[in-house]
C-alpha positions as CSV (number, residue, x, y, z in Angstrom):
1,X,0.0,0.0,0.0
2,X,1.4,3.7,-0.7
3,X,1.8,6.4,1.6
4,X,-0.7,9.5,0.7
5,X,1.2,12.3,0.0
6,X,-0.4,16.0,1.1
7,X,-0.3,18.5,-1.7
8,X,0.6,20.9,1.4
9,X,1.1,20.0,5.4
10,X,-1.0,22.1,7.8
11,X,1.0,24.7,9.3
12,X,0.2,23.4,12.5
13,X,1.3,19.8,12.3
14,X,4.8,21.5,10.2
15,X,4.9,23.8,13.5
16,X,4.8,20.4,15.4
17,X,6.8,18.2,13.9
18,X,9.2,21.1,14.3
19,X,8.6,21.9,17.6
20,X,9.2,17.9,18.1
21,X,12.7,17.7,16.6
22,X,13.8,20.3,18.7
23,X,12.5,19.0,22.0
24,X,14.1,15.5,21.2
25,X,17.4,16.8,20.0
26,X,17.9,19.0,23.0
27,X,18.5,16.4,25.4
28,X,21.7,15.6,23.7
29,X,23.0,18.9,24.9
30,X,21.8,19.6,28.2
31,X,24.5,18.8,30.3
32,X,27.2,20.9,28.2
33,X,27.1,23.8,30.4
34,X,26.2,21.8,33.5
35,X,29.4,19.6,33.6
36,X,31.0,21.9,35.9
37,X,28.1,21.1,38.1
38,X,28.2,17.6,37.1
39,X,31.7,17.0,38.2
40,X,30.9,19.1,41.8
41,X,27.7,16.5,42.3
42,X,29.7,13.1,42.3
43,X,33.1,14.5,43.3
44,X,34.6,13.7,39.7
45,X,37.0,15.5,37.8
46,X,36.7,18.5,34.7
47,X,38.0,15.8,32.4
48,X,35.6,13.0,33.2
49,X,32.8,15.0,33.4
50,X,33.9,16.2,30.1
51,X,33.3,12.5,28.7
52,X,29.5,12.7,28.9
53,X,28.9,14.4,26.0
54,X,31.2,11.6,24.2
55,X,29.3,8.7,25.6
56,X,26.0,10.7,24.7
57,X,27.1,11.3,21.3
58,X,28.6,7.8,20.6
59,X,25.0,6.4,21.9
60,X,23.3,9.0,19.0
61,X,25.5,7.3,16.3
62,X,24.7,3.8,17.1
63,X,21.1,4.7,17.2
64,X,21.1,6.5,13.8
65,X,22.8,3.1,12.5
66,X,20.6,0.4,14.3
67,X,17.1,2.7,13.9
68,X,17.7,5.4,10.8
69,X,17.2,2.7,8.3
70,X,13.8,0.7,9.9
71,X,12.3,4.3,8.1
72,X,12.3,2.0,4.9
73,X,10.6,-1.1,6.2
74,X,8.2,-0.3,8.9
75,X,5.3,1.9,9.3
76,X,6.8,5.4,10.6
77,X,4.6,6.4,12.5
78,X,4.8,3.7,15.2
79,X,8.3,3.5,14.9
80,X,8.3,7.6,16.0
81,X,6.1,7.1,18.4
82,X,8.0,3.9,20.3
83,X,11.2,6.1,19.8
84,X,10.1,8.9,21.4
85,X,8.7,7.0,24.0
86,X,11.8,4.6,24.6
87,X,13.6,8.1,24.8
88,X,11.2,9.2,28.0
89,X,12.8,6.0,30.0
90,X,16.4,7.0,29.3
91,X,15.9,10.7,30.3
92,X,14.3,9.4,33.2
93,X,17.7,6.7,33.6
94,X,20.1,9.9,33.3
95,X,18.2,11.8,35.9
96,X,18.0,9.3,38.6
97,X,21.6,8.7,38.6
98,X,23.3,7.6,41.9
99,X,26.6,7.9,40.4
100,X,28.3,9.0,37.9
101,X,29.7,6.2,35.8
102,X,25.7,5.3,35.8
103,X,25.1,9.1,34.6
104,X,27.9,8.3,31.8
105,X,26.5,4.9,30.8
106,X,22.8,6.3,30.8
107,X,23.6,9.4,28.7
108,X,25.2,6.9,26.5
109,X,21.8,5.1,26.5
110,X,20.3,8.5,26.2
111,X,21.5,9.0,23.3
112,X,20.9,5.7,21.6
113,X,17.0,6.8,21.7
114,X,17.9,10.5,20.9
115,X,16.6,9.5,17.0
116,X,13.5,11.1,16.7
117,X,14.6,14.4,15.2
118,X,16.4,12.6,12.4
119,X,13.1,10.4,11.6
120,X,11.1,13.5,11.2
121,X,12.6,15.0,8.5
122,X,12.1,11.4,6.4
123,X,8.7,10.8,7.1
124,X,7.8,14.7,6.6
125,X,9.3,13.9,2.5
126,X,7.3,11.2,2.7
127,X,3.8,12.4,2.9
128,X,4.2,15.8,1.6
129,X,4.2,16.6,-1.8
130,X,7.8,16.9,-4.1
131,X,7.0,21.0,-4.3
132,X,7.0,21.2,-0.5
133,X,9.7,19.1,0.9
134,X,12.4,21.2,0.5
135,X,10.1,24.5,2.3
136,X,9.2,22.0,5.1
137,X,12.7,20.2,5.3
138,X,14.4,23.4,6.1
139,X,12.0,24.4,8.5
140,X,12.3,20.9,10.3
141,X,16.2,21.5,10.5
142,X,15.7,25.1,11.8
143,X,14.0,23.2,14.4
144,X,16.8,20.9,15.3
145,X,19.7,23.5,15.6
146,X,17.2,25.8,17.7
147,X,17.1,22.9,20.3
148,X,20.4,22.0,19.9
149,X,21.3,25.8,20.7
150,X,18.5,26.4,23.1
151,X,18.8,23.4,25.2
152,X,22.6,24.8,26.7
153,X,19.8,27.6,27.8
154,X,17.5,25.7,29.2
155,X,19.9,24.2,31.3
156,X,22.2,26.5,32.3
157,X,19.7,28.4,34.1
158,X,18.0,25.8,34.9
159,X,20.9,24.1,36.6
160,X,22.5,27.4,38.2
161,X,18.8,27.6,40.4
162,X,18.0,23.8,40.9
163,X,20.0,20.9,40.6
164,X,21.8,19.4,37.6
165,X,19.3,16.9,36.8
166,X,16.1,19.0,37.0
167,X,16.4,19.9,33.6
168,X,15.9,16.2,32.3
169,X,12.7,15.6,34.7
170,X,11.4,18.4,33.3
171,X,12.3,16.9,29.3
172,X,11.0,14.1,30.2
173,X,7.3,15.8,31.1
174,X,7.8,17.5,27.6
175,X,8.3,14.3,25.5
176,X,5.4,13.2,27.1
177,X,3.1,15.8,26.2
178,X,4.7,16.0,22.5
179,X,4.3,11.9,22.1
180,X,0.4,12.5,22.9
181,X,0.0,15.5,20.1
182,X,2.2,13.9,17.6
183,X,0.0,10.3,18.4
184,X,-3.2,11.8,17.8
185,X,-1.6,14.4,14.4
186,X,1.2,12.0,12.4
187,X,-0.5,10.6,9.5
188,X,0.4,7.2,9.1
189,X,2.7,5.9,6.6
190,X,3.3,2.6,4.8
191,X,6.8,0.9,3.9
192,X,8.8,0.5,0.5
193,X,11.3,-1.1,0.9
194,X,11.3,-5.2,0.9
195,X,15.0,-5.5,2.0
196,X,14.8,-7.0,5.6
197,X,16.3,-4.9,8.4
198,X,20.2,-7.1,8.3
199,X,19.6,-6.8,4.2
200,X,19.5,-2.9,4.5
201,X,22.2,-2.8,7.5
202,X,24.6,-4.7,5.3
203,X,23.9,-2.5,2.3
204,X,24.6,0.4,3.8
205,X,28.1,-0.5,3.3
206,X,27.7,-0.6,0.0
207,X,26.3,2.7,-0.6
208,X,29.0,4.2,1.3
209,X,31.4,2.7,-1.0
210,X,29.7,3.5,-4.4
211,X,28.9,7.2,-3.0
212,X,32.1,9.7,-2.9
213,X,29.8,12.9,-2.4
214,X,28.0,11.0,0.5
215,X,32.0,10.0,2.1
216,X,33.3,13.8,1.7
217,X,29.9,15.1,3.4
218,X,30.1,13.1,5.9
219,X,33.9,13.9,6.9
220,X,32.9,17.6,6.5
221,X,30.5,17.7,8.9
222,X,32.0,15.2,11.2
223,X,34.9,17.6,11.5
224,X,32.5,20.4,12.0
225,X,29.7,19.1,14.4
226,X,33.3,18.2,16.3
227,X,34.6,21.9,16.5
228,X,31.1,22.6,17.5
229,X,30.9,20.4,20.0
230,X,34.3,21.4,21.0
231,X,33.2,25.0,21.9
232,X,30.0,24.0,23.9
233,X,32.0,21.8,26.4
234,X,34.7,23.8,27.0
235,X,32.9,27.1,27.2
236,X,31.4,26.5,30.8
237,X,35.1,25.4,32.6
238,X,36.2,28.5,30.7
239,X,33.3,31.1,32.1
240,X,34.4,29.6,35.5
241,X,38.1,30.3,35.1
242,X,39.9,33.5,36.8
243,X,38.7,35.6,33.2
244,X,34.9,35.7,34.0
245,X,34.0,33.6,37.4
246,X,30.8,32.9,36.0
247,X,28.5,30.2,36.5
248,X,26.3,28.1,34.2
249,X,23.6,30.1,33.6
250,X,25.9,32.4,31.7
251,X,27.1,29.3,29.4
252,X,23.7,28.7,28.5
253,X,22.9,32.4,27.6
254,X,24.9,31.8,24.6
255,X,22.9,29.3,23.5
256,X,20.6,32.2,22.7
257,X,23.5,33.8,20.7
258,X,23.8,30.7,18.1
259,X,20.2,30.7,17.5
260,X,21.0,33.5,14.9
261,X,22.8,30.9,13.0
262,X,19.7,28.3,12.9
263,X,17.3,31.0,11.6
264,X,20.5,31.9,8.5
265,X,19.9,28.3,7.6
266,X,17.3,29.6,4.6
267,X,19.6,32.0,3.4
268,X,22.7,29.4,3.1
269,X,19.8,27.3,1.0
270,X,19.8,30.5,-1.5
271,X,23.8,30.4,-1.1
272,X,23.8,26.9,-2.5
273,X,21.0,27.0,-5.0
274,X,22.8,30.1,-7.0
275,X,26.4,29.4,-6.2
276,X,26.6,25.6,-5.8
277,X,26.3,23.5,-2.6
278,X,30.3,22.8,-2.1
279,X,31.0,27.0,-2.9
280,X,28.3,27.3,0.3
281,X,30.3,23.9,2.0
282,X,33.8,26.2,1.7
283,X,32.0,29.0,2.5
284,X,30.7,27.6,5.9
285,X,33.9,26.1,6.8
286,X,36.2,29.4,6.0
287,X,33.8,31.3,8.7
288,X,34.0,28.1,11.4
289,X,37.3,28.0,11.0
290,X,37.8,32.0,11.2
291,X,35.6,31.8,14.6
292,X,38.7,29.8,16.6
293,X,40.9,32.4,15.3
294,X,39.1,35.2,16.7
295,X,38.2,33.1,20.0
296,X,42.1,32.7,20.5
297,X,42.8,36.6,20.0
298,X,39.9,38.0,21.7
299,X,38.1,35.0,23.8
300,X,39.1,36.2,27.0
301,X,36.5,39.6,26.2
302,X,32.7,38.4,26.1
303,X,32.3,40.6,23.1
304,X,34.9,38.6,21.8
305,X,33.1,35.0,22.7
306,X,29.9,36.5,20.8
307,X,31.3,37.0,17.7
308,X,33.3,34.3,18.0
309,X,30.3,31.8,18.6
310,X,28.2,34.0,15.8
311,X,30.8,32.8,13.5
312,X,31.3,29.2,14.6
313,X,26.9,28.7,14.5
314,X,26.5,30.5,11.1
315,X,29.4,28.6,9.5
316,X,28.8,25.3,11.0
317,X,24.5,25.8,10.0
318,X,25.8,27.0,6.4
319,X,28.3,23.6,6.2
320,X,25.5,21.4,7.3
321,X,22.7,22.8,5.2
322,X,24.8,22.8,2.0
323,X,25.9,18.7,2.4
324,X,22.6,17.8,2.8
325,X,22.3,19.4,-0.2
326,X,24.4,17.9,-2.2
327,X,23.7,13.9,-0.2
328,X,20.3,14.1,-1.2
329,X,20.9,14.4,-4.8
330,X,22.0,10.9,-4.8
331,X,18.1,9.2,-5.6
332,X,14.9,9.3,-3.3
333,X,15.8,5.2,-3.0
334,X,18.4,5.0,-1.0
335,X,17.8,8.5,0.8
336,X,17.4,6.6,4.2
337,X,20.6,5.0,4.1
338,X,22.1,8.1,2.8
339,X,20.9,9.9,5.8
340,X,22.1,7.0,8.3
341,X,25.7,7.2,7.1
342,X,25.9,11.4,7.0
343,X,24.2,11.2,10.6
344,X,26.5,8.6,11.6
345,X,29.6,10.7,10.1
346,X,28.3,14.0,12.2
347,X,27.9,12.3,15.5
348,X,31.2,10.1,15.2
349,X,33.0,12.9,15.0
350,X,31.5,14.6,17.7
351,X,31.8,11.8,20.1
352,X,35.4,11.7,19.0
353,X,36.0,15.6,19.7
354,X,34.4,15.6,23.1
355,X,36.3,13.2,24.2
356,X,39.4,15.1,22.9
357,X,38.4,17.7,24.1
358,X,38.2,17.1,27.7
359,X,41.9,16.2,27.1
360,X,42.8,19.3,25.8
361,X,41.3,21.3,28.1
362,X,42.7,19.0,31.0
363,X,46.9,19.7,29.7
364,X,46.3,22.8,27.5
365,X,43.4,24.9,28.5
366,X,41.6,27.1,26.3
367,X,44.2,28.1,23.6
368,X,44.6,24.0,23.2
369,X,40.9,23.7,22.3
370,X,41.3,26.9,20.3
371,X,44.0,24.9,18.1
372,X,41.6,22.1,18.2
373,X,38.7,23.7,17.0
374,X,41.1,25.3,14.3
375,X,42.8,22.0,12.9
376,X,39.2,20.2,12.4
377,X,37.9,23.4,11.2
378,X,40.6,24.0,8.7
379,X,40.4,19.9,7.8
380,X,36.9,20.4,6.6
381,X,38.2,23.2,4.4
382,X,40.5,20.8,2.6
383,X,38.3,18.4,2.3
384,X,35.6,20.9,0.7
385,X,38.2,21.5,-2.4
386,X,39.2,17.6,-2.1
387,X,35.6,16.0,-2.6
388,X,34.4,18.6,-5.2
389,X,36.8,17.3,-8.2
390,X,35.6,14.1,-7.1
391,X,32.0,14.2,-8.4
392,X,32.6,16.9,-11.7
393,X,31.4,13.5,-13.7
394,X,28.5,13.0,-11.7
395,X,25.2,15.6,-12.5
396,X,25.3,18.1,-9.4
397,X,22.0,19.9,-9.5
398,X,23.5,22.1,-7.1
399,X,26.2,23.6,-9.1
């Protein structure tokens, strides 16, 4: 049986789904700017504190490969729905922690079920029509970098007046609620594929192999989300240092700062649509890579951190937009798999720069994670002039 495709989604179920992929991502980043507080709670040091957001985003990529690709064979809407509501336990896990190599091990599982805002954006191209999926696609992914962003916020306020784990009792009441609106909104949906679940696992190899574009993007933006991530963990032990003695709530407030970047994500679309997605891929990486340069020189200023951060959100948002752009001109069948493997790239190489991170910070303090930040930065560059002679055979509707 086909899915029924909508000629145009009701703004309120677009608003929704949006307002969905936000909440869900955001508990990936909630304990960035509360590891100070973290570490104070069970006694533990900057540097394993600092591996939560590794464990939480190694669980994200092993979720995006075991669950990204059941979009093709089971009915979406139920397999949403149990996500989201597997996802409510594991909050639940991470807040009741009585120790924090169970906080570690739960954020890991956290993040296994943190796969609900990368569903969305599949099923939404599924039921609505080929003239509306790139409109509703990009408001979807403002969505997700507006929790990501929002959710150091949330926390860090949140955190400074209660206790560290407040903030995930309280995401936990949220999923609720939004599991009950999206049960009784989401359309349902019916599966293409007739691969079984190890048939599509194993092929995924196999499009990663035959796919250079989808390889490069993925590296891109692995080295990117890293630097990103980078930033975010180290900015809260920095605030507390002898340069600004301040506490978590301040970390979050920046959060507000990088939303600027989630709502430019329409205008690096336009960027990529007249100039071609790897000039916009370049472009992006330049500015991220720019950021650490001016967080090294004038970091120790808050006017300095703002513009700094302005530049690290807008170019990382521009990077991200623009090789999506160019993975999903590789053919509506095999767009699910395509997504598992970019998704997979991203968070890999976030999980690998938190953890590095943490070390950095540990021997070299915040000029180390300033060279950090630069290296992957400048890494993606290359890799943006590598991967484009790559595909000048292959039809690039972007260019």
């Amino acid at each position: 049986m086909g899915t029924r495709q909508l000629d145009q989604l009701p703004k309120g179920l677009i608003g929704l789904l949006a307002l969905m992929c936000g909440v869900s991502i955001a508990s990936g980043y909630y304990a960035q700017p509360l590891l100070a507080d973290i570490g104070r709670a069970f006694d533990v040091s900057e540097s394993f504190a600092g591996t939560i957001p590794m464990f939480t985003q190694m669980g994200i990529a092993l979720g995006a490969l075991l669950f990204l690709p059941l979009g093709d064979i089971v009915n979406d809407r139920k397999l949403i729905l149990w996500m989201a509501s597997a996802h409510v336990v594991t909050l639940l896990l991470v807040a009741l922690s009585p120790s924090a190599h169970t906080l570690v091990w739960g954020s890991a599982l956290m993040g296994v079920t943190t796969v609900t805002p990368y569903l969305l954006p599949a099923y939404a191209a599924k039921i609505v029509a080929p003239a509306e999926r790139g409109h509703v696609t990009g408001l979807l992914a403002r969505g997700i970098f507006a929790g990501i962003l929002l959710a150091r916020t949330a926390s860090g306020y949140v955190g400074h007046y209660a206790s560290w784990n407040t903030i995930y009792f309280i995401a936990s009441g949220l999923m609720v609620v939004m599991i009950v609106l999206l049960a009784w909104r989401l359309p349902s949906t019916e599966p293409h594929s007739e691969l079984g679940y190890f048939g599509l696992l194993g092929s995924l190899a196999t499009v990663f192999r035959e796919q250079p574009q989808l390889r490069y993007a993925a590296i891109r933006q692995g080295l990117m989300f890293g630097a990103f991530n980078a930033f975010w963990i180290s900015l809260v032990f920095f605030l507390e240092g002898p340069n600004f003695r301040m506490g978590s709530d301040t970390a979050g407030l920046f959060g507000v700062v990088g939303v600027v970047g989630a709502f430019a994500a329409p205008m690096f679309g336009k960027l990529a649509d007249r100039r071609g997605a790897h000039f916009s891929v370049r472009v992006g990486s330049m500015v991220a890579a720019a950021s650490w340069v001016v967080l090294a020189a004038v970091g120790h200023h808050i006017a300095g951190l703002v513009i700094g951060v302005l530049m690290l959100d807008l170019g990382v948002t521009a990077s991200h937009v623009s090789n999506q752009t160019i993975i999903y001109q590789l053919g509506q069948e095999i767009r699910g798999r395509v997504t598992t493997i970019y998704i997979l790239g991203l968070f890999v190489g976030g999980a690998l720069m938190s953890g590095l991170t943490a070390w950095v910070w540990s021997g070299f303090g915040w000029y180390g994670v300033c060279a950090l930040g630069f290296v992957a930065t400048s890494s993606a560059v290359a890799f943006s002039y590598i991967g484009a002679p790559l595909v000048r055979g292959v039809q690039d509707a972007t260019a």
